[in-house]
C-alpha atoms as an extended CHARMM CRD file, in Angstrom:
* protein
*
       131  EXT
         1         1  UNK       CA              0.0000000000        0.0000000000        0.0000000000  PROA      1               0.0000000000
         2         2  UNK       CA              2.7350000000        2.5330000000        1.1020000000  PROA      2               0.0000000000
         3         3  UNK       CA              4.6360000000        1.6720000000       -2.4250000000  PROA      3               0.0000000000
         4         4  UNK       CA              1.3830000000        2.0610000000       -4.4630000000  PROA      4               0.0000000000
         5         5  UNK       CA              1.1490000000        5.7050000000       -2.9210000000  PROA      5               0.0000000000
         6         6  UNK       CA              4.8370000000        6.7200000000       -2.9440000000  PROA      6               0.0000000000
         7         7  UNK       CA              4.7330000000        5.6360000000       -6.8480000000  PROA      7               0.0000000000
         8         8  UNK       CA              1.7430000000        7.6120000000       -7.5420000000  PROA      8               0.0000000000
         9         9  UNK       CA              3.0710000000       10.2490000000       -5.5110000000  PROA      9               0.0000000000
        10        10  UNK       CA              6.3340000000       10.3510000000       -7.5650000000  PROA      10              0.0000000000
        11        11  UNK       CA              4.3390000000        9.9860000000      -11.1160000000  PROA      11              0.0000000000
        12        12  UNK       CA              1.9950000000       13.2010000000       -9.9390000000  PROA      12              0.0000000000
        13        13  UNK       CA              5.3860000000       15.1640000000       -8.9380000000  PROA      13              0.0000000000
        14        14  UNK       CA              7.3260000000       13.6300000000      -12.5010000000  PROA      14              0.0000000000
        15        15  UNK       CA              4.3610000000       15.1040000000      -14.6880000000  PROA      15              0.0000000000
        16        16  UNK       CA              4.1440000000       18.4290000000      -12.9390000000  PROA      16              0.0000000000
        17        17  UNK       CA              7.3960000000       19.2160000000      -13.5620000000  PROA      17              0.0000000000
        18        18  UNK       CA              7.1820000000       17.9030000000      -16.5320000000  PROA      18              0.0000000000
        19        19  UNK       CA              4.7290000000       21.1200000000      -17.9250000000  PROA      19              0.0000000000
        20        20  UNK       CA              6.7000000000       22.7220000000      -20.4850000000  PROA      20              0.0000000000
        21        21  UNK       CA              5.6300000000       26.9980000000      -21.2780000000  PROA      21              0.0000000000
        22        22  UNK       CA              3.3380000000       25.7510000000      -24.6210000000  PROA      22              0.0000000000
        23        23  UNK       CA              0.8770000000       24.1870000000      -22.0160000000  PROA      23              0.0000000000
        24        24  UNK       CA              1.1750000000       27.1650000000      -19.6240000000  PROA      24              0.0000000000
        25        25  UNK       CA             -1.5240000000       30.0360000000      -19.9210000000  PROA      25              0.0000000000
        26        26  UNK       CA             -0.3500000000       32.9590000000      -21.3220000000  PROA      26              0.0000000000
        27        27  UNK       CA             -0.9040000000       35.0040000000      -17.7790000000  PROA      27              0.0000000000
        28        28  UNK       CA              1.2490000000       32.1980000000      -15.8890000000  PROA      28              0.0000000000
        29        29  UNK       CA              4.6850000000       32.5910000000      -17.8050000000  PROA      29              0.0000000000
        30        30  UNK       CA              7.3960000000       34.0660000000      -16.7680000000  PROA      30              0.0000000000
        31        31  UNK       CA              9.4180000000       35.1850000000      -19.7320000000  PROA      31              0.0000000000
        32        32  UNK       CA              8.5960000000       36.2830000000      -23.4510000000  PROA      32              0.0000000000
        33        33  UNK       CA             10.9320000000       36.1590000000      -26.3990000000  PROA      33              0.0000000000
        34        34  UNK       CA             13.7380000000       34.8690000000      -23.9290000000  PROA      34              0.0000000000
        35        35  UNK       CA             13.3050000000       37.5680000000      -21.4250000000  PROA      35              0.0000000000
        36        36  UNK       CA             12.7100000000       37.3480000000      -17.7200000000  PROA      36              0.0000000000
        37        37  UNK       CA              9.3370000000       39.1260000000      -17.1290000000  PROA      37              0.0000000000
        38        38  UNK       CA              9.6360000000       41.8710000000      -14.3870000000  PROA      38              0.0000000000
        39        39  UNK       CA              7.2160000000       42.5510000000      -11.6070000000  PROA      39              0.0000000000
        40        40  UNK       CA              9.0950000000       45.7880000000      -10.2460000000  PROA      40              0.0000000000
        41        41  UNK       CA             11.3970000000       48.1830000000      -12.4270000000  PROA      41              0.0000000000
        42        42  UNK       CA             12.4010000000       51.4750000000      -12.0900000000  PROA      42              0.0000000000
        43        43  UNK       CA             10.6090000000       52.7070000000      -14.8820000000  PROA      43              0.0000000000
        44        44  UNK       CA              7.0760000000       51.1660000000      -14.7870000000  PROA      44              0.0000000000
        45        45  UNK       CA              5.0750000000       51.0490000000      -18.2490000000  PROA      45              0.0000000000
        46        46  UNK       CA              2.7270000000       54.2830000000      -18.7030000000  PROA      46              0.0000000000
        47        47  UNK       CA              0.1860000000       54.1970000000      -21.2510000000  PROA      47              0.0000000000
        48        48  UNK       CA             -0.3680000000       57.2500000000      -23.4950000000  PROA      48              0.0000000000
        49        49  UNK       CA             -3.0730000000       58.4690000000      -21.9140000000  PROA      49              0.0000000000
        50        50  UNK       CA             -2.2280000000       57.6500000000      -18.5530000000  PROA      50              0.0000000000
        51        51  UNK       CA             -3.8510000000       55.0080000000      -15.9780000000  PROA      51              0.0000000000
        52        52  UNK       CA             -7.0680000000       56.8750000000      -16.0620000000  PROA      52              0.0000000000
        53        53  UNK       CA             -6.9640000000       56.9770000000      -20.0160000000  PROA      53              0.0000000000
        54        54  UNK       CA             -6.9280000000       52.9910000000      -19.6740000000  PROA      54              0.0000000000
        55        55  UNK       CA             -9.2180000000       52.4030000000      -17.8200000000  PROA      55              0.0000000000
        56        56  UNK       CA            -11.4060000000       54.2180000000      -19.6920000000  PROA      56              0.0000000000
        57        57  UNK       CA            -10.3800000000       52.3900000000      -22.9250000000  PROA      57              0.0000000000
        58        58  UNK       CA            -10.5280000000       49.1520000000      -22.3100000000  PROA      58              0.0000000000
        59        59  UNK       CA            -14.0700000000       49.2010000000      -20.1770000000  PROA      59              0.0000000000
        60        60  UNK       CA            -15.3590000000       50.2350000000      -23.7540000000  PROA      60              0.0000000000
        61        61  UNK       CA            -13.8050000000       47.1070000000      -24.8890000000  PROA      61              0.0000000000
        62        62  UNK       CA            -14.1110000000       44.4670000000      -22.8520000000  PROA      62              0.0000000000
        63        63  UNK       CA            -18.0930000000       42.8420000000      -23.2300000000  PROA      63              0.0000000000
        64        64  UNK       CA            -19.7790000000       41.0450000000      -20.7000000000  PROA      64              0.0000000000
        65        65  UNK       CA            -20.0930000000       36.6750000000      -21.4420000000  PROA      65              0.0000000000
        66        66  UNK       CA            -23.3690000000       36.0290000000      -20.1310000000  PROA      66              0.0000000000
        67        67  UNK       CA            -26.0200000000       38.9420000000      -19.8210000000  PROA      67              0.0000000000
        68        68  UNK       CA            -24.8040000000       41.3470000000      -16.7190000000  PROA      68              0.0000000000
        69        69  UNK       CA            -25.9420000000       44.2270000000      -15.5760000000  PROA      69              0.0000000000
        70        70  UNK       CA            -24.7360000000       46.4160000000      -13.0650000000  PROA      70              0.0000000000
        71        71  UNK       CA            -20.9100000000       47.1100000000      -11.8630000000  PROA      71              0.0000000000
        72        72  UNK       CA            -18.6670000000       44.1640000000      -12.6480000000  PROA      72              0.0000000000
        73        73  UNK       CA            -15.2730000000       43.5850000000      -11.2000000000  PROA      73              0.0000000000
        74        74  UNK       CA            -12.9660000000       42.3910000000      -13.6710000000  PROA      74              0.0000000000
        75        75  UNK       CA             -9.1690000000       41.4350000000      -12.8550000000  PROA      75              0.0000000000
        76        76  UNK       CA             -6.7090000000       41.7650000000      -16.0030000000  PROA      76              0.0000000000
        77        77  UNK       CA             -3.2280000000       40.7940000000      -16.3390000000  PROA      77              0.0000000000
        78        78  UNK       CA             -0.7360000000       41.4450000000      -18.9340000000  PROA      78              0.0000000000
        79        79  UNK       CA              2.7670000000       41.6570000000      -19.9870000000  PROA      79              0.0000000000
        80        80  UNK       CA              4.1130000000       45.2130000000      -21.5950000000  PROA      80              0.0000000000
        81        81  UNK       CA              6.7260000000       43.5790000000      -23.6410000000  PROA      81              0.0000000000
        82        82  UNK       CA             10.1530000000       45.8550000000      -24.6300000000  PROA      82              0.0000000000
        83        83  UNK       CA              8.3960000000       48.0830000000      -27.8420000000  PROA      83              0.0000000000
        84        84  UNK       CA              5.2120000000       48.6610000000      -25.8030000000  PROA      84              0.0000000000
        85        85  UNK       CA              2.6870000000       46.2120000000      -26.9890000000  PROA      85              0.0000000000
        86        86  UNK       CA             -0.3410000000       44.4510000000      -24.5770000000  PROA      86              0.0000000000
        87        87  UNK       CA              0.8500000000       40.8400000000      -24.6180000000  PROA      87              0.0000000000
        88        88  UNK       CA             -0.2560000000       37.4930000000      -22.6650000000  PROA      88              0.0000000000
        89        89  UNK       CA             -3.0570000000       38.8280000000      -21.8190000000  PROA      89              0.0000000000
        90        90  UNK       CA             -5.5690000000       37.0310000000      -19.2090000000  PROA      90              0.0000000000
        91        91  UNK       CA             -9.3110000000       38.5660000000      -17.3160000000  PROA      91              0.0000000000
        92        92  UNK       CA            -11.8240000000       37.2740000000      -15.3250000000  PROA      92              0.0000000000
        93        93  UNK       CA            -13.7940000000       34.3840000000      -16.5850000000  PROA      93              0.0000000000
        94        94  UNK       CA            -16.9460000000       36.8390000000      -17.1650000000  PROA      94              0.0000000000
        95        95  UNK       CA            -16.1030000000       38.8430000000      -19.4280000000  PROA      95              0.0000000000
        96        96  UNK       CA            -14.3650000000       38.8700000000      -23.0390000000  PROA      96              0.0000000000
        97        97  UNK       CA            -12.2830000000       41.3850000000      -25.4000000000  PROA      97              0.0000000000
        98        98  UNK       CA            -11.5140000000       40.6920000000      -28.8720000000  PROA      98              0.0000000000
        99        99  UNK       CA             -7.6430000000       40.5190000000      -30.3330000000  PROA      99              0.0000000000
       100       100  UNK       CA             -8.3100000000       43.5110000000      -32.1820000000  PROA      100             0.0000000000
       101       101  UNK       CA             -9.6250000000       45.8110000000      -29.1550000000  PROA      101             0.0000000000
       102       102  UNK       CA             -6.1880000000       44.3300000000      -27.5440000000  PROA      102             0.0000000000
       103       103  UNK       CA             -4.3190000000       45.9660000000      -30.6000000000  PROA      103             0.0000000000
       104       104  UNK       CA             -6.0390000000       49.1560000000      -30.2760000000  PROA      104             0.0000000000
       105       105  UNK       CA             -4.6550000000       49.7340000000      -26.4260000000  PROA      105             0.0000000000
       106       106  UNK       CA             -1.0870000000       48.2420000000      -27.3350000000  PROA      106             0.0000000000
       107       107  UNK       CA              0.6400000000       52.1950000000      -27.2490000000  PROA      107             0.0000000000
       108       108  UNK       CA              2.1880000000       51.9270000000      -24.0810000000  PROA      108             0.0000000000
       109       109  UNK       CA              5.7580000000       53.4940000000      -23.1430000000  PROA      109             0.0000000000
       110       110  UNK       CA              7.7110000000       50.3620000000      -22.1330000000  PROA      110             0.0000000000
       111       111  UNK       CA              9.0340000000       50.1080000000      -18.6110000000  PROA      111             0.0000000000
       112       112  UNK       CA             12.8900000000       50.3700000000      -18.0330000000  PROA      112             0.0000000000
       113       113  UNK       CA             14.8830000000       48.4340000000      -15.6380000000  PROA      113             0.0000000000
       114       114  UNK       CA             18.9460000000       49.1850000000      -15.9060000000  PROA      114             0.0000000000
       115       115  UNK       CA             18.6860000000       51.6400000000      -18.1500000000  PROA      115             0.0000000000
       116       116  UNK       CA             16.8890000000       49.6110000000      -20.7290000000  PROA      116             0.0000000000
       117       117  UNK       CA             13.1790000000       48.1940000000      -22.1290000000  PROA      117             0.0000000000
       118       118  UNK       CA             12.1610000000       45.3320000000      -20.1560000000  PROA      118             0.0000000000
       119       119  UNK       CA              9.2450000000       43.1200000000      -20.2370000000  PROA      119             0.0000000000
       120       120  UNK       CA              6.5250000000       44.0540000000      -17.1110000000  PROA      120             0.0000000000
       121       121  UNK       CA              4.0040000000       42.3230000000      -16.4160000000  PROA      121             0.0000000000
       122       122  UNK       CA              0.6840000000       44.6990000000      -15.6080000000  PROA      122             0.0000000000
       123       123  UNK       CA             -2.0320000000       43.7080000000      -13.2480000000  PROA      123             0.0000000000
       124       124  UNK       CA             -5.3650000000       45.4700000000      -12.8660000000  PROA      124             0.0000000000
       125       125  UNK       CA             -8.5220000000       45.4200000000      -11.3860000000  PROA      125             0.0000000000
       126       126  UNK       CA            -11.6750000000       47.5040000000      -12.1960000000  PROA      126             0.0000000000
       127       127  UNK       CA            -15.1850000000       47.8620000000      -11.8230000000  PROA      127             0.0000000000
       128       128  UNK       CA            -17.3450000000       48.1590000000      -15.4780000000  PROA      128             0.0000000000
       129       129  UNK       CA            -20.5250000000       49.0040000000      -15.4490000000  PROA      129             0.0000000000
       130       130  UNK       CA            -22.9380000000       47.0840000000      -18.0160000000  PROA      130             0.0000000000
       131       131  UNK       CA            -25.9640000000       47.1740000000      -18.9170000000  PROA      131             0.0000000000
């Protein structure tokens, strides 16, 4: 009985590791096109309109799943990669935003770290009012 369990246990920890970045979801990575992605730098990522101007943008993008009415709280997260593009990005299971509408808010400023463009990743949470 105790070698059944210590086997399975060992097969369970073997295929964990195992997971290579393909089967990872794009908000769970932790580097694009070879590059460590940063959660602090000196330099964060501003977008061209500022925080405010995001939030405004993207809650006229992002659509509700399933009819919803009222304030919604949706989480995003997202890398800035090193030329200022929205990349990886992930939100809350209720709600959905087309590829496109993540082109259209890909003008950020990178963030800097050394003196240089570094991926960062982003994460925010909002309220959106539907309906």
């Amino acid at each position: 009985m105790k070698f059944s369990l210590l086997v399975l246990l060992a097969i369970t920890l073997t295929t964990l590791n195992a997971q290579t970045k393909s089967e990872l979801k794009p908000c769970e990575m932790d580097s694009i096109d070879g590059m460590l992605i940063h959660s602090v730098v000196e330099s964060p990522p501003e977008y061209k309109e500022g925080l405010e101007g995001f939030l405004r943008d993207i809650s006229e993008k992002v659509k509700p799943k399933h009819r919803l009415v009222g304030c919604i709280r949706v989480v995003f997260s997202f890398v800035i990669d090193i030329e200022g593009n929205v990349r990886n990005m992930c939100y809350s299971d209720n709600v959905e935003i087309t590829k496109e509408a993540i082109e259209e808010i890909s003008n950020w400023a990178a963030g800097r770290s050394g003196g240089v463009n570094v991926p960062v990743r982003m994460y925010i949470s909002m309220y959106v009012k539907f309906g």
